[in-house]
N, CA, C and O atoms as a MOPAC input file, in Angstrom:
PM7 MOZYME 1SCF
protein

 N     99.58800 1   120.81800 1   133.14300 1
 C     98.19800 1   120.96600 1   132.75300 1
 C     97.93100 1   120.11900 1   131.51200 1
 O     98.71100 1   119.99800 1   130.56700 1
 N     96.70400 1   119.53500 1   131.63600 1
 C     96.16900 1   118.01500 1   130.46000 1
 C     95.91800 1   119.31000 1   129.26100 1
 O     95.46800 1   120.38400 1   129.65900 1
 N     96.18600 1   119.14200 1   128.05100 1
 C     95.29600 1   119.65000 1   126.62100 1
 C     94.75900 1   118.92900 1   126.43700 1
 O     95.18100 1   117.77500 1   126.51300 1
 N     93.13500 1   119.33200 1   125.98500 1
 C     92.83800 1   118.66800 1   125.45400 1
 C     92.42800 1   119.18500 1   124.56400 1
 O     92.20200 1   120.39300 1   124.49400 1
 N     92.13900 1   117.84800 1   123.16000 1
 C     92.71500 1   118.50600 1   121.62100 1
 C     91.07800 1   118.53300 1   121.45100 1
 O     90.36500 1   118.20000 1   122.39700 1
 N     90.65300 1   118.85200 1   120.48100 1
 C     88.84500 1   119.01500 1   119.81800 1
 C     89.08000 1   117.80100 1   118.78700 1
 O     90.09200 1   117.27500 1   118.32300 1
 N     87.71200 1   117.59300 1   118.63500 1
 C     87.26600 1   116.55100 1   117.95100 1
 C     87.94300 1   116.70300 1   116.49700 1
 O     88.25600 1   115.63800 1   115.96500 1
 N     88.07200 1   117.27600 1   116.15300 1
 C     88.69000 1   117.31900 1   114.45600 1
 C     89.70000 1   116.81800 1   114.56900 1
 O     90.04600 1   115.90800 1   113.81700 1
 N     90.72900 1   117.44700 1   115.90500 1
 C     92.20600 1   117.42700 1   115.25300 1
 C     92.27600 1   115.73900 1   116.06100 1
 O     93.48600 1   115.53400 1   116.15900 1
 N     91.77500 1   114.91200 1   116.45600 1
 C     91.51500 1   113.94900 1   117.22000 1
 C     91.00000 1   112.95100 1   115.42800 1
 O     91.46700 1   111.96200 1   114.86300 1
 N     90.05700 1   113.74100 1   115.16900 1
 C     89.62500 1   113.29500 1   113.94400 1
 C     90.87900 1   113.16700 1   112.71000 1
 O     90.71200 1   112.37400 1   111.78300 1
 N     91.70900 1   113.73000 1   112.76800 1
 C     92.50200 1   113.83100 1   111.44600 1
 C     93.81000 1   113.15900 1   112.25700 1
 O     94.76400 1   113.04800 1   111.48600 1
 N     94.01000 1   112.82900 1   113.19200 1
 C     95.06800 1   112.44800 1   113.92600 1
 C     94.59400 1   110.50400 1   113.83800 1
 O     95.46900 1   109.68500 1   113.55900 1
 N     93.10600 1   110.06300 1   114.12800 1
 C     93.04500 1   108.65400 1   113.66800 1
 C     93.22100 1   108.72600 1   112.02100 1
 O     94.17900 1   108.08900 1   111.58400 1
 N     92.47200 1   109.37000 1   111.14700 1
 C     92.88500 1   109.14800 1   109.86300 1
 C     94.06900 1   109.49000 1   109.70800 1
 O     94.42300 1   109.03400 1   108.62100 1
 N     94.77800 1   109.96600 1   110.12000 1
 C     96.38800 1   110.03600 1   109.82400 1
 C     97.13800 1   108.63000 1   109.88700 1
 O     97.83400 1   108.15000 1   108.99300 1
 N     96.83000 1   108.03500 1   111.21100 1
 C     97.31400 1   106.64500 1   111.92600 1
 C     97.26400 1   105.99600 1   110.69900 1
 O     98.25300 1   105.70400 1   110.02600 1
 N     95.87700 1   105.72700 1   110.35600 1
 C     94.96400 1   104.79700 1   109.74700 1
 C     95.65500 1   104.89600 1   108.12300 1
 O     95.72800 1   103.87100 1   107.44500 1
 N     96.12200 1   106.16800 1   107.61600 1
 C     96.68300 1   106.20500 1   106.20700 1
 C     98.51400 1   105.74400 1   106.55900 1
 O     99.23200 1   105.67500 1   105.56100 1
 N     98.87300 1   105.58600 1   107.32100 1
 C    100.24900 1   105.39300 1   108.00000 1
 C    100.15500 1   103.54900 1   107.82900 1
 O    100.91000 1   102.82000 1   107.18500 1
 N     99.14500 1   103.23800 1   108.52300 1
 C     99.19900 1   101.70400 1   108.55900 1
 C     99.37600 1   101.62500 1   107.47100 1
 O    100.49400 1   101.29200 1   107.07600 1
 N     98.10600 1   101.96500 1   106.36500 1
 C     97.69400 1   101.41300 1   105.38600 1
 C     98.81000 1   101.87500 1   104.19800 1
 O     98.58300 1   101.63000 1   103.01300 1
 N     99.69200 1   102.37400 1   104.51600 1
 C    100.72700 1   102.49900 1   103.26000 1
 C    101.76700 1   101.53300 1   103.45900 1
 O    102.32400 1   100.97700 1   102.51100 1
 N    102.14100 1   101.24300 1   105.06200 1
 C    103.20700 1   100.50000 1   105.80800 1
 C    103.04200 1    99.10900 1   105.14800 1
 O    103.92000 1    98.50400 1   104.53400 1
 N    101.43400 1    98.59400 1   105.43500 1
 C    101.25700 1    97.45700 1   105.16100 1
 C    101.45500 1    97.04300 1   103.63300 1
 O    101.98600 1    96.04700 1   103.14200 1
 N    100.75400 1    98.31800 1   102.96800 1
 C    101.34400 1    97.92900 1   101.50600 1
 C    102.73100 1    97.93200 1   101.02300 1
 O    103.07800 1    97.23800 1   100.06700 1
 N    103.44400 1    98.62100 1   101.59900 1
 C    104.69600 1    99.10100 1   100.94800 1
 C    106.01800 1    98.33900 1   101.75200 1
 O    106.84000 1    97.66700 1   101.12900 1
 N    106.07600 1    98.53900 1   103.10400 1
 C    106.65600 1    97.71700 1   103.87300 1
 C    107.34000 1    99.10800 1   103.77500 1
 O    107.10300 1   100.18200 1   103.22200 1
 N    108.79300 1    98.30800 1   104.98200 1
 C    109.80100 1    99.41100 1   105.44200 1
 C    111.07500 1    99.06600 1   103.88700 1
 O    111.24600 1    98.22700 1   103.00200 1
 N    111.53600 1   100.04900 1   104.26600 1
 C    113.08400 1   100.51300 1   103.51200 1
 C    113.01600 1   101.20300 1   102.27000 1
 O    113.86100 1   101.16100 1   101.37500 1
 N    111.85700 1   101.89800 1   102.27900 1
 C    111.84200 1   103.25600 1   100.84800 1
 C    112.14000 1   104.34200 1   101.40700 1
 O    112.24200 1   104.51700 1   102.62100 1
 N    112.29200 1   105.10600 1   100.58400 1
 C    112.66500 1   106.60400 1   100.77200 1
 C    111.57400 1   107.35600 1   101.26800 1
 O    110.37700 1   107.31000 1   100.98300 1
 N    112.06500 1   107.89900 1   101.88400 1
 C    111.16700 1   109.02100 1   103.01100 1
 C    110.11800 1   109.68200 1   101.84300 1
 O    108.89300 1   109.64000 1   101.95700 1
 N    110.65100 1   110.13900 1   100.99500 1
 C    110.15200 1   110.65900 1    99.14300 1
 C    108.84100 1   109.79100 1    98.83700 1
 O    107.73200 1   110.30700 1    98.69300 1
 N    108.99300 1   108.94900 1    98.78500 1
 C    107.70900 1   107.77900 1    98.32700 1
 C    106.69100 1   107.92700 1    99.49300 1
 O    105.56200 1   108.37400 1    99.29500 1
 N    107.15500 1   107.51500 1   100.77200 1
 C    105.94300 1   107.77300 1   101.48000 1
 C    105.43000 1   108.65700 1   101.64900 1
 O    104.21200 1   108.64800 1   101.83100 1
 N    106.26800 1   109.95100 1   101.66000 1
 C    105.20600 1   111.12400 1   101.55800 1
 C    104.53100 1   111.42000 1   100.58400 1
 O    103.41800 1   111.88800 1   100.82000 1
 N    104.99600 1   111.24000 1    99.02800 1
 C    104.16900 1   110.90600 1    97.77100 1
 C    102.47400 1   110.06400 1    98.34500 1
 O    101.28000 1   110.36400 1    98.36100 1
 N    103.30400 1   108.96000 1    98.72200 1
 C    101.80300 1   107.95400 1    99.12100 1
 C    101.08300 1   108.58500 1   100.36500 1
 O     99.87500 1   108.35100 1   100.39100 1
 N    101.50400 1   109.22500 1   101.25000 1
 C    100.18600 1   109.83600 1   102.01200 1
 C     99.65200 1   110.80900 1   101.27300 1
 O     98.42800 1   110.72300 1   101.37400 1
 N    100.02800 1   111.87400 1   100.43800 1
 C     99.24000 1   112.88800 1   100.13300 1
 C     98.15000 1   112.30900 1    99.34700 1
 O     96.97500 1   112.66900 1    99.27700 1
 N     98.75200 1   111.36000 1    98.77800 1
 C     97.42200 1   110.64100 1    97.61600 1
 C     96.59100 1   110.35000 1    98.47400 1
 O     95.48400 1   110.56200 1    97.97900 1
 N     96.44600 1   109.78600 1   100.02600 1
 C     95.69800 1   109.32300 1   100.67300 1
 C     95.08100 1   110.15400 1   101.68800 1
 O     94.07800 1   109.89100 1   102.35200 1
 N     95.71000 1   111.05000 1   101.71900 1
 C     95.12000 1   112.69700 1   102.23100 1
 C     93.82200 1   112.87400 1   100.92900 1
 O     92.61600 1   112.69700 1   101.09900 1
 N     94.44800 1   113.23100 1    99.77600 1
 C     93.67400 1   113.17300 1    98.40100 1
 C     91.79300 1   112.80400 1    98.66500 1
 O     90.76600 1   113.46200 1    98.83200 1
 N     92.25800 1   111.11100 1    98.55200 1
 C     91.21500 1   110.21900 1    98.65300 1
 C     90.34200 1   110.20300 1    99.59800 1
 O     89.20100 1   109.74300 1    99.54100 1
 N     91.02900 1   110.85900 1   100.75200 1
 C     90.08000 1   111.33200 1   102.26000 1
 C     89.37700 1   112.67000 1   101.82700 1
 O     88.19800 1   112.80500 1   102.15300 1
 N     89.90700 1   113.52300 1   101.22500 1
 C     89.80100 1   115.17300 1   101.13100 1
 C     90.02000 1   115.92200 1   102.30000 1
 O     89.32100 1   116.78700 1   102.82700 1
 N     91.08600 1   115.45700 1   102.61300 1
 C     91.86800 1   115.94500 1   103.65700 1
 C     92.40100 1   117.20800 1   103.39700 1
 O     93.27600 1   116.94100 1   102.57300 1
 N     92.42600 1   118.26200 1   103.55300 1
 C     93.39200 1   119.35800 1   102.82700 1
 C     94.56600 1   119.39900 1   103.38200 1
 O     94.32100 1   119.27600 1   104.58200 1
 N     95.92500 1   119.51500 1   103.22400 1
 C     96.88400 1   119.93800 1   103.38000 1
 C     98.31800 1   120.43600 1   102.58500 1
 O     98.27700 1   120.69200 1   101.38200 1
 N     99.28500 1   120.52200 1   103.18100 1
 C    100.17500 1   120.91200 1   102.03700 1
 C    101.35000 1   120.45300 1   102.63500 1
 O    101.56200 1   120.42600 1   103.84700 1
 N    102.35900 1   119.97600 1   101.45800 1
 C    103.55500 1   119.22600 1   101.65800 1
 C    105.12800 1   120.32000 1   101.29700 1
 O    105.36900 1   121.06400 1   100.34600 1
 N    105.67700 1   120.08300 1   102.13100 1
 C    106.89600 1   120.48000 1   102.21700 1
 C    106.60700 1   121.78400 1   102.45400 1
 O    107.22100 1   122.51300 1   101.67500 1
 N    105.70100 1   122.54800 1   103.46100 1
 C    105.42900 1   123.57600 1   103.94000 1
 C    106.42800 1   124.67100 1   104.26000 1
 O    106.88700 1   124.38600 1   105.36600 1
 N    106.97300 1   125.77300 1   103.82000 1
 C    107.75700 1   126.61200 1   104.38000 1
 C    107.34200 1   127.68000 1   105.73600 1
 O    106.68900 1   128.68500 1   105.45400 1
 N    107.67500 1   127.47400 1   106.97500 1
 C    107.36200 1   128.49100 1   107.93700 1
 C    108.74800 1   129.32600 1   108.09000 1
 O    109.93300 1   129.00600 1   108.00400 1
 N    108.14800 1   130.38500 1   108.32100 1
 C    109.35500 1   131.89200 1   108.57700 1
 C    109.52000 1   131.85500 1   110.03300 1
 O    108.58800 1   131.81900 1   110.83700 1
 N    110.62500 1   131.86600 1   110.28400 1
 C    111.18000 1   131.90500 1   112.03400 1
 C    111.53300 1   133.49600 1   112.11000 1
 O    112.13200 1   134.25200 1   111.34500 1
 N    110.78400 1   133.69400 1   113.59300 1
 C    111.28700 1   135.22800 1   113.77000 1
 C    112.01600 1   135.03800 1   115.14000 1
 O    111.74100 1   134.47500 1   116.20000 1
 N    113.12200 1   135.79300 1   114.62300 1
 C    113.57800 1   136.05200 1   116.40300 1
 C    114.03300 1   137.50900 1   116.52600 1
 O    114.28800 1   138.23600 1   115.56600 1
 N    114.09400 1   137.80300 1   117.63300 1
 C    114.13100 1   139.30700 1   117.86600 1
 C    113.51700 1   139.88400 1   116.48500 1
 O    112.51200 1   139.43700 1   115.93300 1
 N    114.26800 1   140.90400 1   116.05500 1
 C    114.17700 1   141.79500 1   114.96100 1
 C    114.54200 1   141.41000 1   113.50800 1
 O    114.50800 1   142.05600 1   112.46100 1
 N    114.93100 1   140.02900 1   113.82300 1
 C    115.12900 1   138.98900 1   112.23500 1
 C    114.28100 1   138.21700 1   111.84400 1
 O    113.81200 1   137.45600 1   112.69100 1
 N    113.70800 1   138.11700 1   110.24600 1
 C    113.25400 1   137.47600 1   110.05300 1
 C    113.68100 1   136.86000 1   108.59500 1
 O    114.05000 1   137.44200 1   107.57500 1
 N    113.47100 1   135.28900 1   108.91000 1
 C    114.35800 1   134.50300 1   107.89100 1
 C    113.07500 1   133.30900 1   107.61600 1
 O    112.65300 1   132.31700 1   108.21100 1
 N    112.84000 1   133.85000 1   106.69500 1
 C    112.03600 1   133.71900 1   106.11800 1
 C    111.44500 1   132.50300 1   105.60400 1
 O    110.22400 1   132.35600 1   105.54700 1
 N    112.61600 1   131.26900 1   105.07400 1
 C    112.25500 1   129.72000 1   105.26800 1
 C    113.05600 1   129.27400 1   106.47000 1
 O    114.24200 1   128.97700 1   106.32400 1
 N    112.86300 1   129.25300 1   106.85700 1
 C    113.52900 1   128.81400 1   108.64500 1
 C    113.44300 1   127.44000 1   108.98900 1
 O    114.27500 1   126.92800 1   109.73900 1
 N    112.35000 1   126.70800 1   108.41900 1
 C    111.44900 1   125.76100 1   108.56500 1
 C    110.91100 1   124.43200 1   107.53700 1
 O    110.25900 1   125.20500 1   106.83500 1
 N    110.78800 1   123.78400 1   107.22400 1
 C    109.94400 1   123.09000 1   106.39500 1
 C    109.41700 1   121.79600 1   106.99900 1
 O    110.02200 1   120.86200 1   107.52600 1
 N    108.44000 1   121.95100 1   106.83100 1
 C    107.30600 1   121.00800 1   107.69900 1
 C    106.97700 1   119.74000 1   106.10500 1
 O    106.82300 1   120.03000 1   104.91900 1
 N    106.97900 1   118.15600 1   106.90400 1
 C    106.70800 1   117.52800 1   105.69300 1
 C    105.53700 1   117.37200 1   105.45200 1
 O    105.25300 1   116.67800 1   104.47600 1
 N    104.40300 1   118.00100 1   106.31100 1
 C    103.04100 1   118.18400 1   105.72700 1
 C    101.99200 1   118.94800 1   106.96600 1
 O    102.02000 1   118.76600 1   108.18300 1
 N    101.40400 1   119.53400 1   106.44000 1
 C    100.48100 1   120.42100 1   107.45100 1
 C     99.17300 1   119.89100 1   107.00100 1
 O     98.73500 1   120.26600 1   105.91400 1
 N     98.37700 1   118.89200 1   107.87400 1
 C     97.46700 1   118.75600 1   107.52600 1
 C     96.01300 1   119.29700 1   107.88800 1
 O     95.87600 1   119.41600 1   109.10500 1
 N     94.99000 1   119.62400 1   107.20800 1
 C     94.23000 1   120.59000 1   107.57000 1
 C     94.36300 1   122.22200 1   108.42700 1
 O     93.45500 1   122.94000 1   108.84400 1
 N     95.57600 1   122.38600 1   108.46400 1
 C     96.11400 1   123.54300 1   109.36900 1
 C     96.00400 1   122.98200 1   110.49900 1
 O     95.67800 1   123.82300 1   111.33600 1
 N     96.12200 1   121.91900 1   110.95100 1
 C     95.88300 1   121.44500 1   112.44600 1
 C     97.25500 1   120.64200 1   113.16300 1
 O     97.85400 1   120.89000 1   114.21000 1
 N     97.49500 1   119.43700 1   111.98700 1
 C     97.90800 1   118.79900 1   112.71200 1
 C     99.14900 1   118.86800 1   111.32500 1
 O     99.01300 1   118.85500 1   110.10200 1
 N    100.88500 1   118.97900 1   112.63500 1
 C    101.95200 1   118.99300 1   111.68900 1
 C    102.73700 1   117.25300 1   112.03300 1
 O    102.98000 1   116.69900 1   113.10600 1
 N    102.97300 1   116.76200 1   110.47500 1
 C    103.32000 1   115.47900 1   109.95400 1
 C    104.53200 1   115.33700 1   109.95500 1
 O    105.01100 1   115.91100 1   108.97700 1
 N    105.58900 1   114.65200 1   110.82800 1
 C    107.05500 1   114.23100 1   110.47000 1
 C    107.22900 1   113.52600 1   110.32600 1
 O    106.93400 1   112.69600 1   111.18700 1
 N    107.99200 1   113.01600 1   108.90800 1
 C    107.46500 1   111.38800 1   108.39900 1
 C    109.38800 1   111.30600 1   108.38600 1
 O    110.22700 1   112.17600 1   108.15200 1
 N    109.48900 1   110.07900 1   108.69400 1
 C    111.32000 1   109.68700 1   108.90700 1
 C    110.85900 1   108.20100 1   107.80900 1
 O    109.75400 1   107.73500 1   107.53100 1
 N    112.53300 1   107.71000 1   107.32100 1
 C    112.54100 1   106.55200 1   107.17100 1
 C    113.87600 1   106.15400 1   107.42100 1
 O    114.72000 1   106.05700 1   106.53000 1
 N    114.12100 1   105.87600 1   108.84900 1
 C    115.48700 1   105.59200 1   109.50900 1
 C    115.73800 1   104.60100 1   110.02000 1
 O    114.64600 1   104.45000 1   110.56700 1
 N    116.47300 1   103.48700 1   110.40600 1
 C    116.54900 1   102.76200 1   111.29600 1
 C    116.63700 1   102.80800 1   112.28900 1
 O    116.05300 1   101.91100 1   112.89600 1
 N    117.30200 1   103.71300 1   113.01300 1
 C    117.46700 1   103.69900 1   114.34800 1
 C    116.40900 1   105.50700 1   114.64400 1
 O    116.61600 1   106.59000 1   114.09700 1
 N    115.17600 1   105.07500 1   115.85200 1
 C    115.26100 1   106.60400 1   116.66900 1
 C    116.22100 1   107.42100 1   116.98200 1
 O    117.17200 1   106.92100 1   117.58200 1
 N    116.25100 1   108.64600 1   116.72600 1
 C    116.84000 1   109.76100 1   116.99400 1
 C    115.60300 1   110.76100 1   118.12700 1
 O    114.60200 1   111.20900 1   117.56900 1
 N    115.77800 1   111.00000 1   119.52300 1
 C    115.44000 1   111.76200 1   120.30700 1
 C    115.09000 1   113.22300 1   119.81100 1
 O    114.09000 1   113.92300 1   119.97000 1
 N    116.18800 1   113.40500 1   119.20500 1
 C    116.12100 1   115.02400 1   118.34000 1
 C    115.14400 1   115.47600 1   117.51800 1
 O    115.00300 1   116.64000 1   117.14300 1
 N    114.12400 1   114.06000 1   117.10200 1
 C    113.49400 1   113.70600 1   115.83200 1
 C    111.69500 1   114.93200 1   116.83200 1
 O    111.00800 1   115.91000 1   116.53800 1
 N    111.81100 1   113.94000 1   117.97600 1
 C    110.83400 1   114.48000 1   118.91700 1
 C    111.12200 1   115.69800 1   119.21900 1
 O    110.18500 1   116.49200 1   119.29400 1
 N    112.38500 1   116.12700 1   119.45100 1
 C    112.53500 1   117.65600 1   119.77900 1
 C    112.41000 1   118.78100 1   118.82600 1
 O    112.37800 1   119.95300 1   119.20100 1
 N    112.34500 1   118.43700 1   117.67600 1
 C    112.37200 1   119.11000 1   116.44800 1
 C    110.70600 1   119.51100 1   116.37800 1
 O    110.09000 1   120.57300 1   116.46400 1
 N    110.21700 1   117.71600 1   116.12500 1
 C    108.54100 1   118.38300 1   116.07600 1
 C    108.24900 1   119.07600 1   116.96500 1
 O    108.24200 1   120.22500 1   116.52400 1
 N    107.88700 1   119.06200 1   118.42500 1
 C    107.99800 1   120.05000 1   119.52100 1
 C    108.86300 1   121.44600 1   119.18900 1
 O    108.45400 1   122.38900 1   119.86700 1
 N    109.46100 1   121.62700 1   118.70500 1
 C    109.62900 1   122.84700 1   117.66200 1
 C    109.12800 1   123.41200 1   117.09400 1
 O    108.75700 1   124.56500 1   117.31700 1
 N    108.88900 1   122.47100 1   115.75300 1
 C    107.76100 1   122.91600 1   114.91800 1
 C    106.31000 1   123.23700 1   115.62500 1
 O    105.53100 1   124.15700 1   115.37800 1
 N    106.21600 1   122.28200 1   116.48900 1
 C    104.53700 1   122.96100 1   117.27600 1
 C    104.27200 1   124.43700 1   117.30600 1
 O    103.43400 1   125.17900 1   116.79400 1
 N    105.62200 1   124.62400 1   118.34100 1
 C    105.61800 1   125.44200 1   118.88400 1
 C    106.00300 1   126.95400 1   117.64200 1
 O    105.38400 1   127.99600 1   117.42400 1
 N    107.10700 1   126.46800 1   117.15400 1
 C    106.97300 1   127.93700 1   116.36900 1
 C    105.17400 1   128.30300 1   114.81100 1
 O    104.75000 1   129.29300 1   114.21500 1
 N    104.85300 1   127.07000 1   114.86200 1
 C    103.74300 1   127.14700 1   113.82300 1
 C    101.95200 1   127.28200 1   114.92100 1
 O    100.76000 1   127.39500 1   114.63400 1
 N    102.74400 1   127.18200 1   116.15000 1
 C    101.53700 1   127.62800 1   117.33900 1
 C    100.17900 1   126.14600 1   116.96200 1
 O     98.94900 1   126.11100 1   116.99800 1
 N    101.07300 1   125.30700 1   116.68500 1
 C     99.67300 1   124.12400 1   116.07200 1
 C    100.11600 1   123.29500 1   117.89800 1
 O    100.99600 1   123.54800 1   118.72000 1
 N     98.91400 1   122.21500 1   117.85700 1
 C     98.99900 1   121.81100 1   119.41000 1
 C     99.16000 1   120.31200 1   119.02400 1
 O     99.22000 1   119.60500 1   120.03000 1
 N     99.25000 1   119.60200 1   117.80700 1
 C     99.09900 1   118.01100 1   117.71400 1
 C     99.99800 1   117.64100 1   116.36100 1
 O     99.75600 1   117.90800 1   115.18400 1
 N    101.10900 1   116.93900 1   116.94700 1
 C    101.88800 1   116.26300 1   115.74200 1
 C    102.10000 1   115.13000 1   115.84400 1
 O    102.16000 1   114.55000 1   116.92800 1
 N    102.33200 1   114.33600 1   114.19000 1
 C    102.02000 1   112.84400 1   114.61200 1
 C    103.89700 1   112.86700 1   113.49100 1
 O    104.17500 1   113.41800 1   112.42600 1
 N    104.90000 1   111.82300 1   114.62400 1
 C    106.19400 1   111.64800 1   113.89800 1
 C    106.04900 1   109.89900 1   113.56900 1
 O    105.77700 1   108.99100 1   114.35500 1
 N    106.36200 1   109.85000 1   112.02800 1
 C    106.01600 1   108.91200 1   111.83100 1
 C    107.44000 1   107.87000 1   111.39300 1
 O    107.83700 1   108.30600 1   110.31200 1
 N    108.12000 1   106.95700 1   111.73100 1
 C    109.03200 1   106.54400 1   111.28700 1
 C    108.87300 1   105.21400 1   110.70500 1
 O    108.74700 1   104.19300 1   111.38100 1
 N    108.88800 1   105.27900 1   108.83600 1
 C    108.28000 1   104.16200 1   108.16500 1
 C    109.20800 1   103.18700 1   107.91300 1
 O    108.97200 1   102.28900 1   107.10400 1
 N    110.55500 1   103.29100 1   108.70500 1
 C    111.76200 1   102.11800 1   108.72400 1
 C    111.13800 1   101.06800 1   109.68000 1
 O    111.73200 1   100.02500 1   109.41100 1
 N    110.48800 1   100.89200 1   110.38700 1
 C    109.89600 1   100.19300 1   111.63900 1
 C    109.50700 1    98.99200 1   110.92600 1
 O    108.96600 1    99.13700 1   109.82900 1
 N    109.79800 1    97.24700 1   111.61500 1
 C    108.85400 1    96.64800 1   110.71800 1
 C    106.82600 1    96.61700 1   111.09400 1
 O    105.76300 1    96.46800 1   110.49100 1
 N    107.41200 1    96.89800 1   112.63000 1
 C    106.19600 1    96.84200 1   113.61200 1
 C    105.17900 1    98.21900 1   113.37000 1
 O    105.22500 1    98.78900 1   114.46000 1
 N    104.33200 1    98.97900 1   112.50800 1
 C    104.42100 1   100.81500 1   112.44800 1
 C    104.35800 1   101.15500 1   113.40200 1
 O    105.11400 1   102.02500 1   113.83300 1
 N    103.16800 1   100.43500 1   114.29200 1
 C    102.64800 1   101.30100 1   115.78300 1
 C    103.90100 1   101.32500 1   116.35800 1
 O    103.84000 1   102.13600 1   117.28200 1
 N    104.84300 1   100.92000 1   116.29400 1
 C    106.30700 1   101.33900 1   117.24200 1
 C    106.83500 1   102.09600 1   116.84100 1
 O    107.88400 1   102.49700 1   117.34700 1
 N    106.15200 1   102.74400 1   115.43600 1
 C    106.99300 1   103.64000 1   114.96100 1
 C    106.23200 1   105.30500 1   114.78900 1
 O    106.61800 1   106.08200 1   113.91500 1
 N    105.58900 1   105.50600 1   115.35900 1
 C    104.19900 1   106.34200 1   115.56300 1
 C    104.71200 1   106.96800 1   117.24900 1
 O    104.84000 1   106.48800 1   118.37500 1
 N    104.86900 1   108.15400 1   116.66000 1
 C    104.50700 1   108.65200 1   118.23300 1
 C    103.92100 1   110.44700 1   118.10600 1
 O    104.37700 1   111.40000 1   117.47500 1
 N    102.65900 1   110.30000 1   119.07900 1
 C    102.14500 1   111.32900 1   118.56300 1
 C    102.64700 1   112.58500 1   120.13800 1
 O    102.74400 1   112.14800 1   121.28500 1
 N    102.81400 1   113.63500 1   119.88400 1
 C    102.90900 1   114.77000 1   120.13200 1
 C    101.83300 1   115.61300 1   120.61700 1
 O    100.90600 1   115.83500 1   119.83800 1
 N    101.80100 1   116.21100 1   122.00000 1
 C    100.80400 1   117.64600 1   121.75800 1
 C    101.68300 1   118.44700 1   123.01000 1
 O    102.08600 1   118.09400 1   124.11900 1
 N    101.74000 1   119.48500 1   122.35900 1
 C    102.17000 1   120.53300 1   122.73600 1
 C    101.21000 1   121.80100 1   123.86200 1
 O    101.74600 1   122.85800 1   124.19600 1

């Protein structure tokens, strides 16, 4: 069955892209995962984007609950969850993880961003759950 997402999270998913280019192009590849997420929030900031970085979610299973289970590298607007890498090589796991996170934070649209890429759009792959 197709989801389809609503205009906001469609909305914060191009400005997401769009702050992804625009740091790539300035900054280029081979910084620390640390810096670029520094540089999107500023650009979350400048949008008035709301969100929050290094998010803690509590995982429950059965009758346990553990309480940071989770950390998300940015939740933006409560909509859409951000996995920002700076790796050389894809890791598969990278996708299975966010699909994780979807799913245990019940959000339907994640954008994994890997800022080692020299190309970004090859390094962009968005998610919906």
């Amino acid at each position: 069955m197709f989801t389809k997402l609503s205009q906001r999270e469609e909305y914060i998913a191009s400005q997401l892209v769009d702050i992804a280019i625009k740091i790539h192009k300035s900054l280029g590849p081979g910084l620390l995962e640390s810096v670029y997420e520094k540089c999107f929030s500023y650009e979350l900031n400048k949008r008035d984007l709301s969100f929050v970085r290094q998010k803690e979610v509590p995982i429950h299973y059965e009758s346990l609950l553990i309480e940071n289970g989770l950390r998300l590298d940015l939740l933006v607007e409560n909509l859409v969850v951000v996995e920002l890498k700076a790796q050389e090589n894809f890791h598969p796991v990278w996708e299975a993880q966010l699909l994780s996170y979807l799913r245990l934070t019940n959000k339907r649209l994640g954008l994994l961003i890997n800022f080692y890429i020299p190309l970004l759009k090859d390094g962009i792959r968005r998610l919906i759950l």
